[in-house]
C-alpha positions as CSV (number, residue, x, y, z in Angstrom):
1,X,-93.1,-38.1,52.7
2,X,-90.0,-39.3,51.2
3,X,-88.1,-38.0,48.5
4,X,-88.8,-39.3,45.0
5,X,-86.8,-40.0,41.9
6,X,-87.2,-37.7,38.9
7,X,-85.5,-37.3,35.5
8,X,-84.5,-34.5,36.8
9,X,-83.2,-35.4,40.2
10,X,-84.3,-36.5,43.7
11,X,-87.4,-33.9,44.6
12,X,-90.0,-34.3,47.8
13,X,-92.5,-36.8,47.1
14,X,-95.6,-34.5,49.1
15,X,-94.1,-31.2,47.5
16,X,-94.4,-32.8,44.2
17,X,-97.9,-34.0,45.0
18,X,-99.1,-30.4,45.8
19,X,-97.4,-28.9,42.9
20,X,-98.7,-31.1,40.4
21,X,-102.6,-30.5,41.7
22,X,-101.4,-26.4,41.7
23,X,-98.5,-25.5,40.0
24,X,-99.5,-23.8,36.3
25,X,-96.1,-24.7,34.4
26,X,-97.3,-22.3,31.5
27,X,-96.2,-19.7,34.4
28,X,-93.1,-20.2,33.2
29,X,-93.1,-19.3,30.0
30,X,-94.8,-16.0,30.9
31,X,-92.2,-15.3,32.9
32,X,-90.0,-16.0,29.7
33,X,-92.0,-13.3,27.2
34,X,-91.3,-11.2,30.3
35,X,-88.5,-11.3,30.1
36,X,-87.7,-11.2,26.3
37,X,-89.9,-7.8,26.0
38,X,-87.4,-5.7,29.0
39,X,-84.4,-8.1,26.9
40,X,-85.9,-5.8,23.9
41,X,-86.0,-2.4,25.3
42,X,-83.2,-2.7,27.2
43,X,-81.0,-3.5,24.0
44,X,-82.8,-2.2,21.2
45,X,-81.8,1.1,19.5
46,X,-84.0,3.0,21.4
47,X,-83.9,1.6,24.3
48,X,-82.7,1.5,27.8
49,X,-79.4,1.2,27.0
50,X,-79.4,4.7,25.1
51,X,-81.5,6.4,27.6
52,X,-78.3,5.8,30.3
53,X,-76.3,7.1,27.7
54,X,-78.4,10.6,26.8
55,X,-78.9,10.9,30.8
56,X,-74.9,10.5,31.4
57,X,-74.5,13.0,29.1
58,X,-77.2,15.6,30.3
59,X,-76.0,14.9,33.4
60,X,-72.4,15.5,32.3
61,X,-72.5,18.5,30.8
62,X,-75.3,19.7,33.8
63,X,-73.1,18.9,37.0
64,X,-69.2,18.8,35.4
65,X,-69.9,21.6,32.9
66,X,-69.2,19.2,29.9
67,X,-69.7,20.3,26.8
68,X,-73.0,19.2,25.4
69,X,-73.5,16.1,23.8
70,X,-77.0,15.6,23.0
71,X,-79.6,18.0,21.6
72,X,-81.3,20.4,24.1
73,X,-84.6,19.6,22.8
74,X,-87.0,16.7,24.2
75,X,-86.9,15.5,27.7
76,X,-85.2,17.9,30.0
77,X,-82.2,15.9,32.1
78,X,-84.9,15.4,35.4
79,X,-87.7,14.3,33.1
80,X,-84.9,11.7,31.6
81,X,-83.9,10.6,35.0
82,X,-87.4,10.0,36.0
83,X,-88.3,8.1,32.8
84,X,-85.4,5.6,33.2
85,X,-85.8,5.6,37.1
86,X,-90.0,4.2,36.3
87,X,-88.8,2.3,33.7
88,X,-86.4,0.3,36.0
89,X,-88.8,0.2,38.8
90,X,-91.6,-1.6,36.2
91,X,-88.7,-3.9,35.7
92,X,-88.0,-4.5,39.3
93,X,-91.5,-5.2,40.0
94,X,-91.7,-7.6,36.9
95,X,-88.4,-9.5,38.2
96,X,-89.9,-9.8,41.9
97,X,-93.4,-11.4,40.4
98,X,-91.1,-13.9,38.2
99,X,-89.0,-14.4,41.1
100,X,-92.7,-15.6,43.2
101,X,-94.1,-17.3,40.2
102,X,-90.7,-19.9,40.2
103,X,-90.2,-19.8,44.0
104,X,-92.4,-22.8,44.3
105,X,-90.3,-24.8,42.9
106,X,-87.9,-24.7,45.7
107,X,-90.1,-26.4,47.5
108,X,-89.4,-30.0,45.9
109,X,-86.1,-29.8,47.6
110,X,-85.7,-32.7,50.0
111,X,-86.0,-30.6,53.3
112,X,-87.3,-27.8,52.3
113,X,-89.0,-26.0,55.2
């Protein structure tokens, strides 16, 4: 089929056609809350951001002998490495689902194969 005019730009007629009978555009914006809760804990107070920080400095003060810079109670420094290495690897796996929810899309590119 030939490509059609949009608002949006030229986009394949047929990959439009299938799209519209299957895409769920509401996917989209569950990609977005996604997106807004790792936003969240990776910048709030407590979050991701701070767990780097008290793992650089366990890990300082471990393997160049600094001197500490965090309490020693709570997570020991591998119990802190693994939290932040599970945490990321949740992320990663929410990224690649929002990454195959939109990849339709790419399809109404004239040419697309």
């Amino acid at each position: 089929m030939p490509d059609i005019d949009t608002p949006y730009g030229k986009v394949d007629a047929e990959a439009l056609q299938t799209l519209q009978e299957t895409f769920d555009t509401f996917a989209i914006l569950r990609v977005l809350d996604q997106l807004d809760a790792i936003r969240v804990r990776c910048c709030d107070p407590a979050g991701l951001r701070d767990d780097l920080l008290r793992l650089h400095g366990m890990a300082h003060t471990v393997i160049n002998g600094a001197a500490l810079s965090y309490a020693t109670s709570g997570p020991t420094l591998v119990e802190q490495a693994e939290a932040v290495i599970e945490e990321l690897d949740d992320w990663i796996a929410v990224l690649r689902q929002a990454v195959r929810t939109l990849q339709p899309l790419e399809r109404l590119r004239s040419g697309y194969e």
